[in-house]
Biopython code that builds the backbone (N, CA, C, O; Angstrom):
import numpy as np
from Bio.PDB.StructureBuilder import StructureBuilder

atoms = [
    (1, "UNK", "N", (21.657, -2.877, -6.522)),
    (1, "UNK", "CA", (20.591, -3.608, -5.864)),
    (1, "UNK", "C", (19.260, -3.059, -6.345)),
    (1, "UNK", "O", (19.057, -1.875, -6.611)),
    (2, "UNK", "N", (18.306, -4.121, -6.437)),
    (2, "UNK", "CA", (17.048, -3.843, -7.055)),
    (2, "UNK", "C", (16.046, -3.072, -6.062)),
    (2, "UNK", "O", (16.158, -3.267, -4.851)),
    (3, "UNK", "N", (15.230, -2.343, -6.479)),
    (3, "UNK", "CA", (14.285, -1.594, -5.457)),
    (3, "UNK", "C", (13.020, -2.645, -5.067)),
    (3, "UNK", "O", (12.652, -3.280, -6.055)),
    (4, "UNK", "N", (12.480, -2.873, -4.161)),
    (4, "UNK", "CA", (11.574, -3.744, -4.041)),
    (4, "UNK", "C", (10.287, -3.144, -3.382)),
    (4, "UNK", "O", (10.535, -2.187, -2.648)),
    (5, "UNK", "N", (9.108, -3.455, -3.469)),
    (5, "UNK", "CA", (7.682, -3.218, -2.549)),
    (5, "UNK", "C", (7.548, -3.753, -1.471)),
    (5, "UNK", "O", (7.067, -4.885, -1.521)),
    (6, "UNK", "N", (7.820, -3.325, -0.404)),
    (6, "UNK", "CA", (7.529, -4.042, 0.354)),
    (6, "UNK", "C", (6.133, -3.280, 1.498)),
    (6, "UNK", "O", (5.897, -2.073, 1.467)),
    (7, "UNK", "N", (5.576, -3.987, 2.166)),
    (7, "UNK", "CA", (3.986, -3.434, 3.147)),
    (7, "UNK", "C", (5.069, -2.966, 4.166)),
    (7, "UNK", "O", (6.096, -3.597, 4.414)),
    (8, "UNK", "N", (4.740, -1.888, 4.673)),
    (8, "UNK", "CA", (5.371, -0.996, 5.422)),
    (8, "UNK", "C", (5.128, -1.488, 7.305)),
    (8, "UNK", "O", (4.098, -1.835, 7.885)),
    (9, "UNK", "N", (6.183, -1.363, 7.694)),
    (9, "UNK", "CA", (5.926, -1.793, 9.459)),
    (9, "UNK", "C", (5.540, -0.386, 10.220)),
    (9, "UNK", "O", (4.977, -0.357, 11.314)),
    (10, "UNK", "N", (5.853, 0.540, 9.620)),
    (10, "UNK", "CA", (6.146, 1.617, 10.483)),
    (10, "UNK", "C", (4.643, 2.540, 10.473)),
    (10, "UNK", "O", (4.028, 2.952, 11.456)),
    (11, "UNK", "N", (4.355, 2.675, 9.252)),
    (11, "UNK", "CA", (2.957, 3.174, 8.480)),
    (11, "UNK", "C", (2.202, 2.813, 8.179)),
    (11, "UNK", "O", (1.981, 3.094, 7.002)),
    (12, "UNK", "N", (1.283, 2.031, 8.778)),
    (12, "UNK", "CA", (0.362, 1.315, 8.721)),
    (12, "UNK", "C", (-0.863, 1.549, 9.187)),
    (12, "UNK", "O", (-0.943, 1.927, 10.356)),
    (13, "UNK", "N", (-2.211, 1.368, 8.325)),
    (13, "UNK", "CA", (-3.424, 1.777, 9.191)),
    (13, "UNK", "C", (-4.461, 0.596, 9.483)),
    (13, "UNK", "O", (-5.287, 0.336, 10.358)),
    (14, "UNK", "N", (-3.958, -0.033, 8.206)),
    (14, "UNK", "CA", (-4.777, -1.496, 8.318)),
    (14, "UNK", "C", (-3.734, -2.568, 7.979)),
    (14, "UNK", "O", (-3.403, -3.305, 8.907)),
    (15, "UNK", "N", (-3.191, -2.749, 6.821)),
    (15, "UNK", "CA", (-2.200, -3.621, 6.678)),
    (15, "UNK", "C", (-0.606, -3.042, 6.155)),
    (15, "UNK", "O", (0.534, -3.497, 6.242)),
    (16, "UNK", "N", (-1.019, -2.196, 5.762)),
    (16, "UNK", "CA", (0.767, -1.359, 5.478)),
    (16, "UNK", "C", (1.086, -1.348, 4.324)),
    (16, "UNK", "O", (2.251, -1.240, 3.943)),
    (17, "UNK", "N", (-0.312, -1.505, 3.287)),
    (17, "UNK", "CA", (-0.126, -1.743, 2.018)),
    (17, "UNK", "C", (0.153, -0.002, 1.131)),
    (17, "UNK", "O", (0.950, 0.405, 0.285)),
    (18, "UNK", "N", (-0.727, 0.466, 1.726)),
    (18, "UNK", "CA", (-0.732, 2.062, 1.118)),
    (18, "UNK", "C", (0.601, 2.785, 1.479)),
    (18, "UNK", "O", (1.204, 3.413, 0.609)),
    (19, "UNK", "N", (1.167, 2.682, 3.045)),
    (19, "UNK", "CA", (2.510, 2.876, 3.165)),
    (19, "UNK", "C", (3.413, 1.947, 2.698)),
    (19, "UNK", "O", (4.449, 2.336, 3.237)),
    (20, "UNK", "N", (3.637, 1.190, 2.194)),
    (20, "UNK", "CA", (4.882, 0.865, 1.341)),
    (20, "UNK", "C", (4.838, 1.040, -0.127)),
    (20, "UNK", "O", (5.728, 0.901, -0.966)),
    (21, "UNK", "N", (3.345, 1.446, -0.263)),
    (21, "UNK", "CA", (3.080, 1.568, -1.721)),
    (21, "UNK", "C", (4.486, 3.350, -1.750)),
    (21, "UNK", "O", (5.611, 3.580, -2.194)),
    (22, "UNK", "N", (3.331, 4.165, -0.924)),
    (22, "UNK", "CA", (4.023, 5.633, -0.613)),
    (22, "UNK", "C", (5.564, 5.996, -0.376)),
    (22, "UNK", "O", (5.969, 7.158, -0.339)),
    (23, "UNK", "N", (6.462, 4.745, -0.205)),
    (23, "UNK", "CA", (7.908, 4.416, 0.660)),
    (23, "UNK", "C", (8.408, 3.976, -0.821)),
    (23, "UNK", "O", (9.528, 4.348, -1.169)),
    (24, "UNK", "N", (7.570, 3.149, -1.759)),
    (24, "UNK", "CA", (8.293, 2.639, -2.878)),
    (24, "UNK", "C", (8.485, 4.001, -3.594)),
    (24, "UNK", "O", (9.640, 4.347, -3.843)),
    (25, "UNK", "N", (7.404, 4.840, -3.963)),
    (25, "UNK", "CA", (7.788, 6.044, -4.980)),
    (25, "UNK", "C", (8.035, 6.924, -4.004)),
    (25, "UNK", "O", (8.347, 8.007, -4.499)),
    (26, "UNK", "N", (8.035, 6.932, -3.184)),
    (26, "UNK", "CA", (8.631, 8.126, -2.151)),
    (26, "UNK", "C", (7.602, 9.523, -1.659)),
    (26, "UNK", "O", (7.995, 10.645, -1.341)),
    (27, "UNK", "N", (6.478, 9.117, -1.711)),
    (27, "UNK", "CA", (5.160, 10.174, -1.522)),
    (27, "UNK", "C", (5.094, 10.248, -0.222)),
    (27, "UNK", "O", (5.828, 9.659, 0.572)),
    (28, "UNK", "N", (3.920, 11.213, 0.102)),
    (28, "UNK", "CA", (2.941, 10.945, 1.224)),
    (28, "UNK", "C", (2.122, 9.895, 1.324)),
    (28, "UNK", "O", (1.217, 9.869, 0.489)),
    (29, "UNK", "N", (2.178, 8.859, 2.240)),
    (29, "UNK", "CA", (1.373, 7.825, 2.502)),
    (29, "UNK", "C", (-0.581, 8.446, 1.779)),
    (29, "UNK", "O", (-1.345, 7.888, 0.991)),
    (30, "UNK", "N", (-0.693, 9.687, 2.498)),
    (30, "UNK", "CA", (-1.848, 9.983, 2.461)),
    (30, "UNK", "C", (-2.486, 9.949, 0.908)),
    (30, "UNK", "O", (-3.535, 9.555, 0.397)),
    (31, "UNK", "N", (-1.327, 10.548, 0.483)),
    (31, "UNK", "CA", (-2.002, 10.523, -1.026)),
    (31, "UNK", "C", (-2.972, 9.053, -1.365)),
    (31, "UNK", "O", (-4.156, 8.740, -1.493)),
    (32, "UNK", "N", (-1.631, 8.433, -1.408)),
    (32, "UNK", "CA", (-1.670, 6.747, -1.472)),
    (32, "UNK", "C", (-3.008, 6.540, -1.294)),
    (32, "UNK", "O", (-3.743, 6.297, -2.251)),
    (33, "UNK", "N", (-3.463, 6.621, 0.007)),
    (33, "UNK", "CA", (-4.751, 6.301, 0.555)),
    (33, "UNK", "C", (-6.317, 7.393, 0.237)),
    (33, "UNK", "O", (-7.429, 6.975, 0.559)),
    (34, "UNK", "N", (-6.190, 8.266, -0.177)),
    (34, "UNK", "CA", (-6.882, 8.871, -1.040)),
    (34, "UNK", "C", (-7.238, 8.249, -2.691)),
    (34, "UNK", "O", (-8.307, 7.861, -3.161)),
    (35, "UNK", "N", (-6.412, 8.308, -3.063)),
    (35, "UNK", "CA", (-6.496, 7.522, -4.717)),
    (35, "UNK", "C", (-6.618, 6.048, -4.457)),
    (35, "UNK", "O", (-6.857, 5.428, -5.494)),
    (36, "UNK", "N", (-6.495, 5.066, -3.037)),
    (36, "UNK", "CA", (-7.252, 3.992, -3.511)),
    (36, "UNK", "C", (-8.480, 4.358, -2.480)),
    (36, "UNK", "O", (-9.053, 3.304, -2.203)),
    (37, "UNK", "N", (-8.992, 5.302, -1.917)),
    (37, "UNK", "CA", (-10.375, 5.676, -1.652)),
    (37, "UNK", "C", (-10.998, 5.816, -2.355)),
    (37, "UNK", "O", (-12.036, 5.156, -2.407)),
    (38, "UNK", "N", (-10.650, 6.868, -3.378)),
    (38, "UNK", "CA", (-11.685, 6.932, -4.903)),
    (38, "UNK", "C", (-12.009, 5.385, -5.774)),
    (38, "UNK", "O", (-13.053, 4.860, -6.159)),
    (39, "UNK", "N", (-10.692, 5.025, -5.843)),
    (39, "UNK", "CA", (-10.886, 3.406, -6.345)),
    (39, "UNK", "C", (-12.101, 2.708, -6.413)),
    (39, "UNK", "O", (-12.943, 2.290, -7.208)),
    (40, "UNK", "N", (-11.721, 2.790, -4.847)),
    (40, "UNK", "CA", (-13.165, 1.678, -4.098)),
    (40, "UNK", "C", (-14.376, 2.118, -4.180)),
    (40, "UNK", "O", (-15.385, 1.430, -4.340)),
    (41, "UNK", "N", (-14.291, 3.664, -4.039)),
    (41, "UNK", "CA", (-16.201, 4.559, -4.083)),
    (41, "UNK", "C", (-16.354, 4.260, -5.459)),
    (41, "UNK", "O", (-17.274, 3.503, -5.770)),
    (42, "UNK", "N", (-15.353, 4.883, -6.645)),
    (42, "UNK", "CA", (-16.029, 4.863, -8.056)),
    (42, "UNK", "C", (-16.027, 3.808, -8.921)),
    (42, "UNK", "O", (-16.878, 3.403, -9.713)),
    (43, "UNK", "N", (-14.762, 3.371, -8.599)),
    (43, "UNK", "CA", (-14.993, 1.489, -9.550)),
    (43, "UNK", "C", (-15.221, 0.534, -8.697)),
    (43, "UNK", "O", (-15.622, -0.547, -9.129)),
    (44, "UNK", "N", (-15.048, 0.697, -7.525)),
    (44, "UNK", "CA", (-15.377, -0.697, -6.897)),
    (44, "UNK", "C", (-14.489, -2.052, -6.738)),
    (44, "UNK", "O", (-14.799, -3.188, -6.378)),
    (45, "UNK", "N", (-13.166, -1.427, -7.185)),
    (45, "UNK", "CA", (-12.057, -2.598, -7.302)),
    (45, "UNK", "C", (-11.026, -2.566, -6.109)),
    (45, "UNK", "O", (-10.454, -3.441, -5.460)),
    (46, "UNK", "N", (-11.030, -0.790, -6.090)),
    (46, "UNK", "CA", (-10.055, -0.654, -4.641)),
    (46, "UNK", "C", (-9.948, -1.692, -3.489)),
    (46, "UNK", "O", (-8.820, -2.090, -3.196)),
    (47, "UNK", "N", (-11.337, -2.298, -2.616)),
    (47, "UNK", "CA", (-11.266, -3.120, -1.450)),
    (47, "UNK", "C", (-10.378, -4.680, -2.274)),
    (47, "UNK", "O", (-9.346, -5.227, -1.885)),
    (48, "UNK", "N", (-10.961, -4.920, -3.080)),
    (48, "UNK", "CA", (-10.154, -6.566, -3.948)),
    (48, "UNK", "C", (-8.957, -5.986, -3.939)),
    (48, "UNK", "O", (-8.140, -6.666, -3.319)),
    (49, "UNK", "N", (-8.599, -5.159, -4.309)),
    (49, "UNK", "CA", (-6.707, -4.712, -5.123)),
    (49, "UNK", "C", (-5.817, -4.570, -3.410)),
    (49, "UNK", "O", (-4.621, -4.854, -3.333)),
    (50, "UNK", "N", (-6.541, -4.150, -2.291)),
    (50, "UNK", "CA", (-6.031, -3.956, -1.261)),
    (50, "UNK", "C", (-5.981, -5.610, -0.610)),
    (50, "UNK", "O", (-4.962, -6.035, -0.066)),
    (51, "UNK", "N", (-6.846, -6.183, -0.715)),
    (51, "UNK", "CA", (-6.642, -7.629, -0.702)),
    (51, "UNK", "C", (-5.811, -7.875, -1.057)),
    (51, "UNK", "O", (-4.956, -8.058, -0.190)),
    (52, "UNK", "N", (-5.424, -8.051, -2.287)),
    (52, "UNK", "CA", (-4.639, -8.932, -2.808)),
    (52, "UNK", "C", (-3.587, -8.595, -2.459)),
    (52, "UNK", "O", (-2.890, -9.189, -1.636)),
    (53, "UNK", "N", (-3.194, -7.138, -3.293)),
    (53, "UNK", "CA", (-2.021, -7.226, -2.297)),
    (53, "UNK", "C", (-1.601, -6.780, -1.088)),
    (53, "UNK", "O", (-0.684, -5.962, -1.014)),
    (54, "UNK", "N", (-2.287, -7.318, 0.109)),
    (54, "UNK", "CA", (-1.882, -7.265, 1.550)),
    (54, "UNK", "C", (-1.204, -8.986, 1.239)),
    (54, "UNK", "O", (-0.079, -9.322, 1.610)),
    (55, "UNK", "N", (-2.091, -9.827, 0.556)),
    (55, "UNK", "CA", (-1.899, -11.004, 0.727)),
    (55, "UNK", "C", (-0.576, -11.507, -0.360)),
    (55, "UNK", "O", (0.046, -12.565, -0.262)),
    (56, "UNK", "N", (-0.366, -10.444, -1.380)),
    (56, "UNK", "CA", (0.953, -10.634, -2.125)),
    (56, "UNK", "C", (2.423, -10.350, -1.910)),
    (56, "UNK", "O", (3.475, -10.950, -2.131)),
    (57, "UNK", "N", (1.965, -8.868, -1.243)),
    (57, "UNK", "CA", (3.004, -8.132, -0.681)),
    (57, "UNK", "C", (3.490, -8.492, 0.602)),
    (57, "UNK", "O", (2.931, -8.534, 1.698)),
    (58, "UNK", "N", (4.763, -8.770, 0.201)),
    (58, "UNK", "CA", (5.907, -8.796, 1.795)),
    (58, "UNK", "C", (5.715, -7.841, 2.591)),
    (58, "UNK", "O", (5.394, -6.697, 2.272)),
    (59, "UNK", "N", (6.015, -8.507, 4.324)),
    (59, "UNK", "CA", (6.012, -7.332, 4.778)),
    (59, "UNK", "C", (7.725, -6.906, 5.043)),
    (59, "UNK", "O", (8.438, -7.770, 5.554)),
    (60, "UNK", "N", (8.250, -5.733, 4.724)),
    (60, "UNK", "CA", (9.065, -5.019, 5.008)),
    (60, "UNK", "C", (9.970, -6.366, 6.016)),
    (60, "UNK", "O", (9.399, -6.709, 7.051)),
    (61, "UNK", "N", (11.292, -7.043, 5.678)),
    (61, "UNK", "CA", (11.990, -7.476, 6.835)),
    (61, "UNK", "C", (13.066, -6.475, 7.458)),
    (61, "UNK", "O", (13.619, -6.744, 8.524)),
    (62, "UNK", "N", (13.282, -5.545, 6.889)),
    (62, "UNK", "CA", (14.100, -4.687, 7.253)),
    (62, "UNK", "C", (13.608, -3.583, 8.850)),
    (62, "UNK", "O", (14.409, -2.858, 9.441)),
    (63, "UNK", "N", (12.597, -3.707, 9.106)),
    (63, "UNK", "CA", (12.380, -2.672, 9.796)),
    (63, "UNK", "C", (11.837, -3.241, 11.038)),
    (63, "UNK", "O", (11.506, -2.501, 11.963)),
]
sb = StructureBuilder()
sb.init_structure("model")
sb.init_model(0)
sb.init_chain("A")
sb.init_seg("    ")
for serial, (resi, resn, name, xyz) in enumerate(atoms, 1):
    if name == "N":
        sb.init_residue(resn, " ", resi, " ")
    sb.init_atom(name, np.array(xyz, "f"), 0.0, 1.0, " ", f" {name:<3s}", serial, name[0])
structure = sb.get_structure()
């Protein structure tokens, strides 16, 4: 069975995108949300990329 992304139900601060990001490679959520903090302060793409995919990404049916 294939591994999939899915937005996290359990870990969530705004949409559950950074925790399922963290659940797919198996990290600390926090990291996750640190490196797309820098994103957004230094390039400015982080807030769009969290958009999109809140709005691409499934949420988790399993949980």
């Amino acid at each position: 069975m294939s591994k999939r992304i899915y937005r996290s139900s359990r870990d969530r601060k705004i949409g559950g995108v950074c925790g399922g990001i963290a659940e797919y490679f198996n990290i600390d959520p926090t990291i996750v949300r640190l490196i797309w903090a820098i994103l957004a302060i230094v390039y400015g793409t982080g807030i769009l990329a969290y958009i999109v995919a809140w709005i691409i990404i499934p949420e988790d049916p399993y949980r």
